[in-house]
C-alpha positions as CSV (number, residue, x, y, z in Angstrom):
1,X,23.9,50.4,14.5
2,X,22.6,53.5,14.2
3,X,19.7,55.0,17.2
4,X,16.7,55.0,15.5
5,X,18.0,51.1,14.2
6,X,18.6,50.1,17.9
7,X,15.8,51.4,19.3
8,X,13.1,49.6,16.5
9,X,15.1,46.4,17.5
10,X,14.3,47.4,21.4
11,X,10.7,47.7,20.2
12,X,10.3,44.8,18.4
13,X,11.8,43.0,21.0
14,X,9.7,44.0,24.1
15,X,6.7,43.4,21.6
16,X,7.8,40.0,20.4
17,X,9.1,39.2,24.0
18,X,6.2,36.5,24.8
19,X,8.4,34.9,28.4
20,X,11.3,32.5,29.0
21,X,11.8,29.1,29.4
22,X,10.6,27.5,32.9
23,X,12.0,23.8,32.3
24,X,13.8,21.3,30.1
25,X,12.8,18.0,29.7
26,X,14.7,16.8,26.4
27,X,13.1,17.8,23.4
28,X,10.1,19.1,25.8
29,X,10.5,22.7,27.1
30,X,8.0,24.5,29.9
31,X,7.8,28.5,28.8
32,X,6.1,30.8,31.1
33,X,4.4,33.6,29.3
34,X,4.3,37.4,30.5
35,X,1.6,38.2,32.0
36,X,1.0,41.3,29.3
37,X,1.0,38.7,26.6
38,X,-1.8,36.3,27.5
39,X,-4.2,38.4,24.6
40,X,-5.2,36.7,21.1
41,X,-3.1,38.9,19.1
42,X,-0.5,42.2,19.4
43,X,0.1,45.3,17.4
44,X,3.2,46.5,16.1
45,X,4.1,49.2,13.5
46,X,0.1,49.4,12.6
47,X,0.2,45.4,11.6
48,X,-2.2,43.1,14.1
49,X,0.6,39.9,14.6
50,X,-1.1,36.9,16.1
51,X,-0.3,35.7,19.0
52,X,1.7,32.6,20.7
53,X,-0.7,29.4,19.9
54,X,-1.2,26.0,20.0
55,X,0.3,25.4,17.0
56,X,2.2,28.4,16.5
57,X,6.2,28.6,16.5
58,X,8.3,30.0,18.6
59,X,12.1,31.4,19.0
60,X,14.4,30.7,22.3
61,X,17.6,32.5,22.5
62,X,20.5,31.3,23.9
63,X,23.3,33.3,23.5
64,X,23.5,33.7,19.6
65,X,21.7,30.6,19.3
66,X,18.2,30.7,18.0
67,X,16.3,27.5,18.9
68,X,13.1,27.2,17.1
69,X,10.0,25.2,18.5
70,X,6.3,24.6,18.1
71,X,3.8,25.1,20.7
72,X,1.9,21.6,21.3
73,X,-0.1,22.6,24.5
74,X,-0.8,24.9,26.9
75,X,-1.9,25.1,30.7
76,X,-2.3,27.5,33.8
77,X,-0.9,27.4,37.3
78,X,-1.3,29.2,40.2
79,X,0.6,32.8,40.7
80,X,2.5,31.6,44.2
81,X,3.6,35.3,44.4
82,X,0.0,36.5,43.8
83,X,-1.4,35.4,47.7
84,X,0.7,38.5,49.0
85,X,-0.4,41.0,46.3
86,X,-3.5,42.5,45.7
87,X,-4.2,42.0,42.2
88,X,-6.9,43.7,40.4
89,X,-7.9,41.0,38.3
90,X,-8.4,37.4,38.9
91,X,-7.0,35.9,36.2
92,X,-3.6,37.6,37.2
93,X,-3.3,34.5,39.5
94,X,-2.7,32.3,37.3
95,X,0.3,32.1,35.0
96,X,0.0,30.5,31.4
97,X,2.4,28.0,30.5
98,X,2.9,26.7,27.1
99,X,4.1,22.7,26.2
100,X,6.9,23.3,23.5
101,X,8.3,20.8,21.4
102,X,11.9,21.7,20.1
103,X,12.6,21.0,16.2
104,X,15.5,23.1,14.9
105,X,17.5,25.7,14.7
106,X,18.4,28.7,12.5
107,X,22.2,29.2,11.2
108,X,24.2,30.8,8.5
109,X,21.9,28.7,6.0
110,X,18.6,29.3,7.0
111,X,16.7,26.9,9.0
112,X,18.2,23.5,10.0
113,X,16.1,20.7,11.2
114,X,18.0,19.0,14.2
115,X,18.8,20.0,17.7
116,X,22.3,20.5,18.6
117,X,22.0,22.7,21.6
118,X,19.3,22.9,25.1
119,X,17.9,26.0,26.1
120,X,18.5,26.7,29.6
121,X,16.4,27.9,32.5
122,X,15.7,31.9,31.7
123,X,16.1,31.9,28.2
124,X,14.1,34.5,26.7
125,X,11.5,33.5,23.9
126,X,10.2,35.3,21.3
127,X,7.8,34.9,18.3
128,X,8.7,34.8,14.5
129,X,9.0,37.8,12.6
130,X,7.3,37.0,9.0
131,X,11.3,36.8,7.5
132,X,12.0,34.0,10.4
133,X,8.7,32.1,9.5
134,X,9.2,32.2,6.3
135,X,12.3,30.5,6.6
136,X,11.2,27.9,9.0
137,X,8.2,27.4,5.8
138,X,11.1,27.5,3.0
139,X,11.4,24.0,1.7
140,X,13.3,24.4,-1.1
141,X,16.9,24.2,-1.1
142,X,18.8,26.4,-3.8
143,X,19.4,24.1,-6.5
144,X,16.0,22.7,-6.7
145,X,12.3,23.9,-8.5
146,X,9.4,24.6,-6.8
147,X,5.7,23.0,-6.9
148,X,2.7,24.8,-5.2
149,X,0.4,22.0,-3.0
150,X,-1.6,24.3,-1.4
151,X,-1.9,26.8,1.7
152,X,-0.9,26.6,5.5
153,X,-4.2,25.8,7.4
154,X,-3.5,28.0,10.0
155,X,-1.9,31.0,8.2
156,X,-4.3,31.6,5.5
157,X,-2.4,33.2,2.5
158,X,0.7,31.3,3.2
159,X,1.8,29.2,0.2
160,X,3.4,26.0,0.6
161,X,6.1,24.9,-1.9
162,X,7.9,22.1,-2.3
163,X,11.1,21.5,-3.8
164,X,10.3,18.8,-7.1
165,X,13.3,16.8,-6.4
166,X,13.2,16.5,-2.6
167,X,9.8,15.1,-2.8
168,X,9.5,13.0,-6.0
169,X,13.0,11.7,-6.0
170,X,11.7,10.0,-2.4
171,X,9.0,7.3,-1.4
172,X,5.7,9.0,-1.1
173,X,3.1,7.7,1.4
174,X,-0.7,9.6,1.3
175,X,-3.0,7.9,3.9
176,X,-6.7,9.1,4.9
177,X,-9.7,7.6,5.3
178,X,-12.4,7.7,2.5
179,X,-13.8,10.9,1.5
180,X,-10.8,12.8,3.0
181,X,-8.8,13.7,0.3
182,X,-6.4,11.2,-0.2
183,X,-7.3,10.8,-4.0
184,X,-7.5,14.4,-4.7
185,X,-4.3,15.1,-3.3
186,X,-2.4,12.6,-5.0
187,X,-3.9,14.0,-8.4
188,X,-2.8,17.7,-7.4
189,X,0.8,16.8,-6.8
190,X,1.0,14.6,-10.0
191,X,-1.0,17.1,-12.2
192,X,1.3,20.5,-10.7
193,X,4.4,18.6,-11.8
194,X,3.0,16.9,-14.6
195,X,1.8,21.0,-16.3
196,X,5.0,22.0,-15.0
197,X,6.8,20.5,-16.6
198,X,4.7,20.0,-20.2
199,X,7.4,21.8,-22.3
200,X,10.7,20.6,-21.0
201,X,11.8,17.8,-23.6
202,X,14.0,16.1,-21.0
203,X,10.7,15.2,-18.7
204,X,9.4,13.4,-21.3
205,X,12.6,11.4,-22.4
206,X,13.8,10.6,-18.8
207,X,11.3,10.3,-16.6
208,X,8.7,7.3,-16.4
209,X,5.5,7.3,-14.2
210,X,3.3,4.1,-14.0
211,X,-0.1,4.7,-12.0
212,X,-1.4,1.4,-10.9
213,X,-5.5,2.5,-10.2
214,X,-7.4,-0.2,-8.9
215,X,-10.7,1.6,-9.2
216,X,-10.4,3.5,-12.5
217,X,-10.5,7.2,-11.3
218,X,-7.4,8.4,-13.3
219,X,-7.8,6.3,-16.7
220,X,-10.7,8.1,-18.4
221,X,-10.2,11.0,-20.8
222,X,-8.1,13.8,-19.5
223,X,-8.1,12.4,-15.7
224,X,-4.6,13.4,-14.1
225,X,-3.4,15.2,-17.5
226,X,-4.7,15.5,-21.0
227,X,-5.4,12.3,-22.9
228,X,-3.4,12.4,-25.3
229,X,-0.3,13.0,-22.9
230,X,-0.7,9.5,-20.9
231,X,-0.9,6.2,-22.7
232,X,-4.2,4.4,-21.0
233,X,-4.8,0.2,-19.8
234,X,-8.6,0.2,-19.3
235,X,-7.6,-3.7,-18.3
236,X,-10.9,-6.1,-17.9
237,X,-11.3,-10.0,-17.8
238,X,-14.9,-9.4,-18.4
239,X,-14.4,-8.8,-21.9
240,X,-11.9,-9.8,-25.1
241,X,-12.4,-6.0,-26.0
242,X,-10.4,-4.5,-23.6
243,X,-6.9,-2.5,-23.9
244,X,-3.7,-5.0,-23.2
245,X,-0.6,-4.0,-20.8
246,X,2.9,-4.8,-23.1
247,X,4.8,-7.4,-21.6
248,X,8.1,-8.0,-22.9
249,X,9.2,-11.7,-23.6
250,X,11.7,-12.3,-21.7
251,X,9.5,-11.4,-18.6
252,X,6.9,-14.2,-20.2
253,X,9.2,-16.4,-20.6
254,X,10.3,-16.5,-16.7
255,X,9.3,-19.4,-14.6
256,X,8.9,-17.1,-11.7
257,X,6.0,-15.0,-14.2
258,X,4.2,-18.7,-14.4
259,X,4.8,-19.4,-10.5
260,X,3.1,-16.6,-9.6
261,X,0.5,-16.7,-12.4
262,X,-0.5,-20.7,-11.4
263,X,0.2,-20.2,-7.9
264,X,2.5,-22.7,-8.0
265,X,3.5,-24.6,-4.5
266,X,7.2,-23.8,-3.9
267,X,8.6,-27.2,-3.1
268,X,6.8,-28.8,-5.9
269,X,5.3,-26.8,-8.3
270,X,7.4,-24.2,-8.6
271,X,10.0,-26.3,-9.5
272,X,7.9,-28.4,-12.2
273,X,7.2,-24.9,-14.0
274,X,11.2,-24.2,-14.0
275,X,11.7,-27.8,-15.4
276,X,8.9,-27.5,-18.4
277,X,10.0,-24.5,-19.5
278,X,13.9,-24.8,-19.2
279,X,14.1,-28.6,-20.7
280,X,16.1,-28.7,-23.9
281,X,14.1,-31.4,-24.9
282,X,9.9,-29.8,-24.7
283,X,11.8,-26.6,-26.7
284,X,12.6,-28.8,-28.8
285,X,9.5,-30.7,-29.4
286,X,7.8,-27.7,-29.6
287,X,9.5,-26.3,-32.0
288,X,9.0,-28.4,-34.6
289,X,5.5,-29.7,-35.4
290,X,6.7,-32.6,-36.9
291,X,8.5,-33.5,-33.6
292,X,5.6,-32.1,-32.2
293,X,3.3,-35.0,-33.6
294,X,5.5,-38.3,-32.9
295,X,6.2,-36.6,-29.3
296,X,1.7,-36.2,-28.8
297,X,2.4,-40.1,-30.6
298,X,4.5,-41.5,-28.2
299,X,2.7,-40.2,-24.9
300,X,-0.6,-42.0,-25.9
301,X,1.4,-45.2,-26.6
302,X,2.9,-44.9,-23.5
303,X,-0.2,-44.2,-21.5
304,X,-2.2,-47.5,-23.4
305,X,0.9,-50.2,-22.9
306,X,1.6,-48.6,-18.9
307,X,0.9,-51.5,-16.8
308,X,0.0,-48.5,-14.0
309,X,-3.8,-48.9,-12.5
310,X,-3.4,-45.3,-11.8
311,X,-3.0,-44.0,-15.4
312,X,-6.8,-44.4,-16.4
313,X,-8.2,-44.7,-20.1
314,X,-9.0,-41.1,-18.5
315,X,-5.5,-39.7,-18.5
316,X,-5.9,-39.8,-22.6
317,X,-8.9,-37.9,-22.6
318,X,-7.4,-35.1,-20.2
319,X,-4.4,-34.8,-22.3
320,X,-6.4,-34.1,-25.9
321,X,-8.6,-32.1,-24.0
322,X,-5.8,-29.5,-22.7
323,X,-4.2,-29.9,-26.4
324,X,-7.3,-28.9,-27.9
325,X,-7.0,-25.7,-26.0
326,X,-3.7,-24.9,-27.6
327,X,-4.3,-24.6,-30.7
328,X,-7.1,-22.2,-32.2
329,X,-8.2,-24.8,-34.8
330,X,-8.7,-28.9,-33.6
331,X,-10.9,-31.4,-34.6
332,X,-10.8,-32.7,-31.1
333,X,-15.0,-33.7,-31.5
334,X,-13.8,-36.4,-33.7
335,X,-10.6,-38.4,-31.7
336,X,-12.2,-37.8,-28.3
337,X,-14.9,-40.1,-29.0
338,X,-12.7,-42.8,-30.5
339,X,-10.2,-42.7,-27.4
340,X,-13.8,-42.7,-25.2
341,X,-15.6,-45.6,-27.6
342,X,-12.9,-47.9,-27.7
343,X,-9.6,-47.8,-25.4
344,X,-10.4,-50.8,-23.1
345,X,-9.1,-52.2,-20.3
346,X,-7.9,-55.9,-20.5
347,X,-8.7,-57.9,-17.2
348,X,-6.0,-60.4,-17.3
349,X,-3.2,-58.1,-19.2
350,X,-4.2,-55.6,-17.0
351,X,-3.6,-53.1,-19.9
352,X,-5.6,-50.6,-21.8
353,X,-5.3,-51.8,-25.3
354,X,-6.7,-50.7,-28.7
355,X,-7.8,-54.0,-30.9
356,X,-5.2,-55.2,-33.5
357,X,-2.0,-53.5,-33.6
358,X,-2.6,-50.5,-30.8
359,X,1.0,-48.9,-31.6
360,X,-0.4,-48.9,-35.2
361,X,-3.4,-47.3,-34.4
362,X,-2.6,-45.1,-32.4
363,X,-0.4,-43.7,-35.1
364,X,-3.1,-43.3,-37.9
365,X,-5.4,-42.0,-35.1
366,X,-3.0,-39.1,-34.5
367,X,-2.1,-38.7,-38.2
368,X,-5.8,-38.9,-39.0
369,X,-6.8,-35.9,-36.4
370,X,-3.9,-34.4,-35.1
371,X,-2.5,-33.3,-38.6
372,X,-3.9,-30.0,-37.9
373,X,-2.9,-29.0,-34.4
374,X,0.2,-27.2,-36.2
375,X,2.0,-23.8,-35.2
376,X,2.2,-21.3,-37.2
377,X,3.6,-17.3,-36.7
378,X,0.0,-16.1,-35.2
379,X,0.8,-18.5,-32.1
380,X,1.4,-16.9,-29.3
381,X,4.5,-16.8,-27.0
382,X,1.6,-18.1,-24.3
383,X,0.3,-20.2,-25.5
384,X,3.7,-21.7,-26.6
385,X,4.4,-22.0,-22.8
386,X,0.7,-23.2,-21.5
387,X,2.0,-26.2,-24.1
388,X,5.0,-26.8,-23.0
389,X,3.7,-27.3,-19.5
390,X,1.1,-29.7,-20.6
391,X,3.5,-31.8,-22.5
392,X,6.3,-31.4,-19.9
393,X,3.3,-32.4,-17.1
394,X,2.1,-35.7,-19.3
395,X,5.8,-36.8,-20.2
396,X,6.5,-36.8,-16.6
397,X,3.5,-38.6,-15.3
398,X,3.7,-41.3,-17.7
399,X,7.3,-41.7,-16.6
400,X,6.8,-41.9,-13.1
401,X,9.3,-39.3,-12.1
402,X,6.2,-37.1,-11.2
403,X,3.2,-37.4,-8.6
404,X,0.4,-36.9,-10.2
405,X,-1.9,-35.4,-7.0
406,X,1.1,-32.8,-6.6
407,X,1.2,-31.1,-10.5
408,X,-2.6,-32.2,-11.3
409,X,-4.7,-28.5,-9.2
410,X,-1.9,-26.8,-11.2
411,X,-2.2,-28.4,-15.0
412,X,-6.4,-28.0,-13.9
413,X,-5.6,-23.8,-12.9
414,X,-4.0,-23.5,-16.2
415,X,-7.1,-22.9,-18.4
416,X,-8.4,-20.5,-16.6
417,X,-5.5,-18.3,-15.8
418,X,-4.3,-18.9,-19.5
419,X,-7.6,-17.1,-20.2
420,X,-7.7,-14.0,-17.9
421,X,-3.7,-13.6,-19.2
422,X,-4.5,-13.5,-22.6
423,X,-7.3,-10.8,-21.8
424,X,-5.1,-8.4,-19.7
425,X,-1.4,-8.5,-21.8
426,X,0.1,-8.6,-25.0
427,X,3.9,-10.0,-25.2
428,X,5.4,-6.8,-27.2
429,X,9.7,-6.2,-26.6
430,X,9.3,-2.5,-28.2
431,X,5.9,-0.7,-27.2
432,X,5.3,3.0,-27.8
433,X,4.4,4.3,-24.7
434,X,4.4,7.9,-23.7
435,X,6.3,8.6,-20.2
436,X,2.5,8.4,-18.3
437,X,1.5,5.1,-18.8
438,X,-2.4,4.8,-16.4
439,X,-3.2,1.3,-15.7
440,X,-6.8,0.7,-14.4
441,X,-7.9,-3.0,-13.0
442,X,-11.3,-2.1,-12.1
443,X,-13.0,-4.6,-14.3
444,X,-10.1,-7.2,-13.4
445,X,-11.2,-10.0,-11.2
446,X,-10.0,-10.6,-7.6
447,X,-7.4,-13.3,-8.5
448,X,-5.6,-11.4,-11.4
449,X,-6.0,-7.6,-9.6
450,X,-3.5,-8.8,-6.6
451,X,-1.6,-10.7,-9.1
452,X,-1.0,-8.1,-12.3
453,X,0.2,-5.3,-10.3
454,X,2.8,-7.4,-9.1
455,X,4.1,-8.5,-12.1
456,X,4.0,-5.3,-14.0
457,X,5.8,-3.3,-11.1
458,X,8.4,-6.3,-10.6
459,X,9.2,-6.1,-14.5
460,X,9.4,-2.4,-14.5
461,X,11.9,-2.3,-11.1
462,X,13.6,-5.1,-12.8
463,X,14.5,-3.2,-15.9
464,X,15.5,-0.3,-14.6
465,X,18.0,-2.1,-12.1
466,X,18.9,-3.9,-15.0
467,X,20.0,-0.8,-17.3
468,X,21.0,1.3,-14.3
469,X,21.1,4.6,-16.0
470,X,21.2,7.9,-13.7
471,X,19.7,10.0,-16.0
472,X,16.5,8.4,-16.1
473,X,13.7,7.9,-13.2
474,X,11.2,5.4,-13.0
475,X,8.2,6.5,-10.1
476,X,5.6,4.0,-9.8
477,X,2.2,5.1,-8.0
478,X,0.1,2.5,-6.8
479,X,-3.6,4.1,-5.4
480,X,-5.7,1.6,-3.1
481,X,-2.4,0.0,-2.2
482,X,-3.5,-2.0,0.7
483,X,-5.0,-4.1,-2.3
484,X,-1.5,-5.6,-3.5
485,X,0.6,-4.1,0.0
486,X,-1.1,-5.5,2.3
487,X,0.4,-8.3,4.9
488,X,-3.4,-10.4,5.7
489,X,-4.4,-12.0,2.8
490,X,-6.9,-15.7,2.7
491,X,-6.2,-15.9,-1.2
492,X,-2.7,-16.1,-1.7
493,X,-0.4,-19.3,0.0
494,X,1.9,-17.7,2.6
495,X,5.1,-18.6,0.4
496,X,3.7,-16.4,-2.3
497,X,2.3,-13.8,-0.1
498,X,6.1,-13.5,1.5
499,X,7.4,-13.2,-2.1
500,X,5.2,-10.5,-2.9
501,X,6.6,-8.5,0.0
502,X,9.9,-9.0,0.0
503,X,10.1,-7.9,-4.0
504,X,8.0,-4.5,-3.0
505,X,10.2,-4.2,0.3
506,X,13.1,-4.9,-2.0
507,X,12.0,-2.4,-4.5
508,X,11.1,0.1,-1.1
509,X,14.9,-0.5,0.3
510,X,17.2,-0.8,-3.0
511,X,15.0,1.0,-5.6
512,X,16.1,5.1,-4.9
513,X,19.9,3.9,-6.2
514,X,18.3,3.0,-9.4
515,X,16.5,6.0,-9.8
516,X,12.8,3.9,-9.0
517,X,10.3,5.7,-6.2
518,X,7.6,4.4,-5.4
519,X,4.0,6.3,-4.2
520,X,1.1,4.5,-2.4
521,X,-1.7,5.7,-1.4
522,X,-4.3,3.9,0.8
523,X,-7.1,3.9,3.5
524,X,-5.9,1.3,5.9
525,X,-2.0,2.2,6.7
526,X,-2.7,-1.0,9.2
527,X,-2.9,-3.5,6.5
528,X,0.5,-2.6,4.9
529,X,3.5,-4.1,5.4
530,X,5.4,-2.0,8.3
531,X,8.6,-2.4,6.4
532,X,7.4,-0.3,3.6
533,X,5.5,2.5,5.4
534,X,8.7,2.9,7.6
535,X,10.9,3.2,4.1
536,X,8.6,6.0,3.2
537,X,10.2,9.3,3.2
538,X,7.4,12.0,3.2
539,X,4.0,11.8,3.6
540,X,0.6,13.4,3.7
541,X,-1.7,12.3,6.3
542,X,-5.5,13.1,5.6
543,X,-8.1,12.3,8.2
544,X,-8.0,8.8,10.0
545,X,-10.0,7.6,12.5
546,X,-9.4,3.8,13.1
547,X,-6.7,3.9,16.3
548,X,-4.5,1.0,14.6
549,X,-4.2,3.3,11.6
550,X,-3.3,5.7,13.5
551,X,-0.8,3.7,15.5
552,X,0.7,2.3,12.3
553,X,1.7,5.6,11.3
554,X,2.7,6.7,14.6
555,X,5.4,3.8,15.2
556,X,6.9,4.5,11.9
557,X,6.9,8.7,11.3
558,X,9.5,9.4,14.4
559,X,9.6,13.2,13.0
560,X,5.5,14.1,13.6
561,X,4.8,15.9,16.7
562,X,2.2,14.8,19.3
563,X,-0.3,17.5,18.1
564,X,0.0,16.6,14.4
565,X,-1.3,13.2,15.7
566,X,-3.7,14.0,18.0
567,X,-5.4,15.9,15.4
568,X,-5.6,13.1,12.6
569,X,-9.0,12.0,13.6
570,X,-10.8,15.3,12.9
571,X,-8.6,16.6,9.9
572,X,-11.9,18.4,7.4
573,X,-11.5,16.8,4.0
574,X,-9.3,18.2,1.9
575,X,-7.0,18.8,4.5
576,X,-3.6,17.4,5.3
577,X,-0.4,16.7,7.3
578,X,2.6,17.5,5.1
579,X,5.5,15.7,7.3
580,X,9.1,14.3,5.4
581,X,12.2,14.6,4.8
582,X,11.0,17.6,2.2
583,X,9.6,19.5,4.9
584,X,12.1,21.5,7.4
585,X,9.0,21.0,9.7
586,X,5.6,19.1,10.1
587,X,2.7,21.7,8.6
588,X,-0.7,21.2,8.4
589,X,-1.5,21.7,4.4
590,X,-5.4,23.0,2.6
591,X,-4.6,21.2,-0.6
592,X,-4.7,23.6,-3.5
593,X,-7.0,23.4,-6.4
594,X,-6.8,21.4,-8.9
595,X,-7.2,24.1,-12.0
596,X,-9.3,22.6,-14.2
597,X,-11.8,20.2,-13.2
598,X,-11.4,17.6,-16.1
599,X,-8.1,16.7,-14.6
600,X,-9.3,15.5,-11.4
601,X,-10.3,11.6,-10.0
602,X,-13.5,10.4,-10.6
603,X,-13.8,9.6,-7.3
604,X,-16.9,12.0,-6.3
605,X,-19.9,10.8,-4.1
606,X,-23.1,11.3,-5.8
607,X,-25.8,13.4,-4.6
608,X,-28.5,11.6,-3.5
609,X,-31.5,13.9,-4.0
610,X,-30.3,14.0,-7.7
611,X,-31.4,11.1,-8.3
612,X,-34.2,10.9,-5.7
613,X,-36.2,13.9,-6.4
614,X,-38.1,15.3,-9.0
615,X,-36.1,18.4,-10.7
616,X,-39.2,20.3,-10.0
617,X,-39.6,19.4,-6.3
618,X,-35.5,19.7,-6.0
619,X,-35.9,23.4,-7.3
């Protein structure tokens, strides 16, 4: 080392020299700070360097060990060697201590995140040079890409990359209040990799992103990315004119779809569904529509000759009344009437009978009005299923082997669910969807908003397990999450609540060896299950302000320091905690522009005077 080398480091030493270390307490270290050094910022080689913070870093050396930590706090205390000196100034009585928080350290790689050695009392302490922070900022490891998020909050000018697969080949979790950011930031992320990545064929081929958006902020025209890049579910059970999610038959065609679909009770229900739609015997009735006939022939015998007091002349009228719904095309008006007019009840048979020959008649009625209630290729796989539930249901009852208080609520929710189903999905085995598929419930009602999600993410997690191919991905994005996530809900049965979990913890826990991640964003961390937040492996925390929020993430993010915390409540909007295993250290982020404005939420508050004033009393 030449003179002129050694004496710059000398220089820069004594300038970046802020004190030494005072205590150790763990992860906690106590530095005293020269007394030259308690000014705002220092000057060296004609640059003004700011000084040691709250919130800055700073660099302890031990040895050739260079222990890197961030300042959390500071205080005074009193000078004890100052009573016997005459100082000139008061404030050279007090020392300045600074609270330091130990995260890393650097090596032959760079930075690493970890501690594997103390300081010890008298170790000098320095601040960063603009090479060691950014270093300490450098989150992208040499074989990965970067995507820009925004700028450091506290070094204006400081970019803040991320490497792509560090952070989307992980579980994302973005949490703030309303009107904090949360929305916006989840659409900057998405839209940077999303443009980034426009040209490379391979994006498009193997890598699938499903955004469940409960409030339709990202389905309209070129929301998130240009329309004609994302395949778009404006979902609604308001209306039969609404766009249908593709479902693929053999997802249909699982009693567990119909379990959760009916609610079905687990020791009873559930079980009835599994029978009807797994019984050689209803495929086979079904099938056929001749079959189908004698089968709808021999039930109504059965119900007339049953010498059962509960089977009512009622039990008839029921069963042509949920038939009638199977079919697009009944004459149902006409045999209802007759069943209604004259099945009658014979006091000292105790039977319902039909005069004359009832087995007779009962086969010319159904011949007479049931000859059109046939199948044909336009029927769908639905409501093939709602029929063999009805038939399975009826075939049971009559026989006794079923109760009839237990199945009835569920043959009653049929109709209606059959309804909202047939409004929100289309059974499809090949659909042509592009590789951003946008899914908006906001003109779903309440029951089929918790129940949809669900099922779409459960099919999608279920396929990819199933073909368990590396070279594709699978990242599913679910915004309002504490809709479908959350562990308190008064209208779901516990048993189905619990199942809803454990598949999302499942998908949570298993999913990142199948290539499936999964991104939630939400106001009320609280509400979510604390399984899935603690799976989460990077995060960016917006402003919140309930304490149990704030606890919820506390418990589960080990890695954020106290002041990252502490300052959570009073985060401005737009504003963020970047913390993960992406992130060599916790950073508070100002979230980056999105570039064009069409591509952001529609999630804006209106402005009030707008609307309320008069343009020309406005201007």
């Amino acid at each position: 080392m030449s003179n002129n080398d050694l004496n710059n480091k000398l220089q820069k030493d004594s300038i970046f020299k802020v004190g030494h270390v005072i205590s150790v307490e763990g992860r906690r270290v106590r530095v005293i700070v020269d007394k030259s050094k308690n000014s705002a910022n220092l000057l060296y080689q004609g640059e003004v360097i700011r000084n040691v913070s709250v919130n800055s870093y700073i660099k302890i050396v031990k040895g050739f060990t260079k222990i890197i930590g961030k300042v959390d706090g500071e205080f005074t205390d009193e000078d004890k060697s100052a009573s016997n000196s005459k100082y000139g100034k008061q404030q050279d009585e007090i020392n300045r201590v600074l609270s330091v928080s130990l995260l890393g350290f650097f090596n032959s790689n760079g930075f690493e995140r970890g501690i594997k050695e103390l300081p010890l009392i008298k170790n000098e302490c320095f601040l960063l040079d603009s090479d060691e922070y950014e270093i300490v900022h450098n989150f992208i490891k040499p074989s990965d890409a970067p995507i820009g998020i925004g700028t450091l909050t506290h070094e204006k000018g400081q970019t803040v990359k991320i490497g792509v697969n560090s952070l989307f080949a992980s579980h994302i979790g973005i949490f703030g209040n309303t009107g904090s950011g949360k929305s916006y930031t989840l659409s900057k992320i998405y839209n940077t990799l999303f443009l980034d990545f426009k040209s490379q064929q391979n994006f498009a081929a193997n890598a699938s992103f499903y955004l469940i958006d409960f409030n339709g902020e990202y389905v309209d025209d070129d929301r998130l990315i240009d329309r004609d890049r994302k395949s778009s579910f404006a979902l609604s059970t308001r209306t039969d004119n609404g766009t249908k999610f593709p479902i693929k038959s053999k997802h249909v065609e699982d009693p567990d779809f119909w379990s959760l679909i009916l609610e079905a009770t687990e020791k009873t229900q559930a079980p009835f569904i599994r029978r009807a739609l797994n019984s050689p015997k209803i495929n086979d009735k079904v099938s056929s529509d001749e079959q189908l006939h004698v089968f709808i022939q021999d039930l109504i015998e059965k119900i007339i000759v049953k010498e059962d007091g509960i089977l009512r002349s009622g039990i008839i009228i029921d069963f042509l009344n949920n038939l009638s719904e199977c079919f697009s095309e009944s004459n149902m008006d006409e045999i209802l009437p007759f069943f209604q007019n004259t099945l009658k009840y014979h006091t000292r048979d105790k039977r319902y009978f039909i005069g004359g020959d009832y087995g007779q008649a009962v086969v010319s009625i159904v011949n007479e009005h049931l000859g059109n209630l046939t199948f044909n290729s336009d029927t769908s796989l639905i409501t093939r299923i709602r029929l063999k539930l009805i038939l399975k249901y009826h075939d049971e009852i009559i026989g006794g082997f079923a109760n009839q208080e237990h199945l009835s609520p569920l043959i009653n929710r049929i109709s209606g669910r059959v309804k909202d189903i047939n409004k929100l999905i289309t059974v499809n085995d090949n659909p042509e969807l592009k590789n951003i598929s946008v899914i908006s419930l906001r003109d779903v009602n309440v029951q089929m908003r918790k129940m949809l999600p669900f099922l779409i993410c459960k099919q999608m997690y279920e396929e990819k397990k199933e073909a368990n191919t590396k070279e594709k991905s699978l990242n599913i994005i679910i915004d309002e999450a504490h809709n479908i996530l959350s562990e308190s809900s008064e209208r779901e049965s516990e048993s189905w609540k619990d199942y809803r979990l454990e598949t999302f913890e499942e998908i949570i826990k298993e999913g990142r060896k199948f290539g499936v991640f999964l991104t939630i964003a939400s106001q009320r961390p609280s509400d979510i299950s604390p399984t899935i937040i603690s799976q989460l492996h990077n995060f960016f925390l917006h402003r919140l302000i309930n304490n149990n929020d704030i606890r919820a993430v506390e418990k589960t993010i080990s890695y954020l320091d106290k002041l990252s915390f502490e300052s959570l409540p009073i985060l401005p909007t737009g504003t963020c905690i970047f913390a993960g295993l992406a992130a060599q250290v916790p950073v508070m982020i100002d979230i980056g522009k999105i570039e064009e404005s069409r591509y952001e939420p529609d999630n804006k508050t209106i402005v009030l005077l707008d609307n309320w004033m008069d343009n020309n009393e406005q201007a």
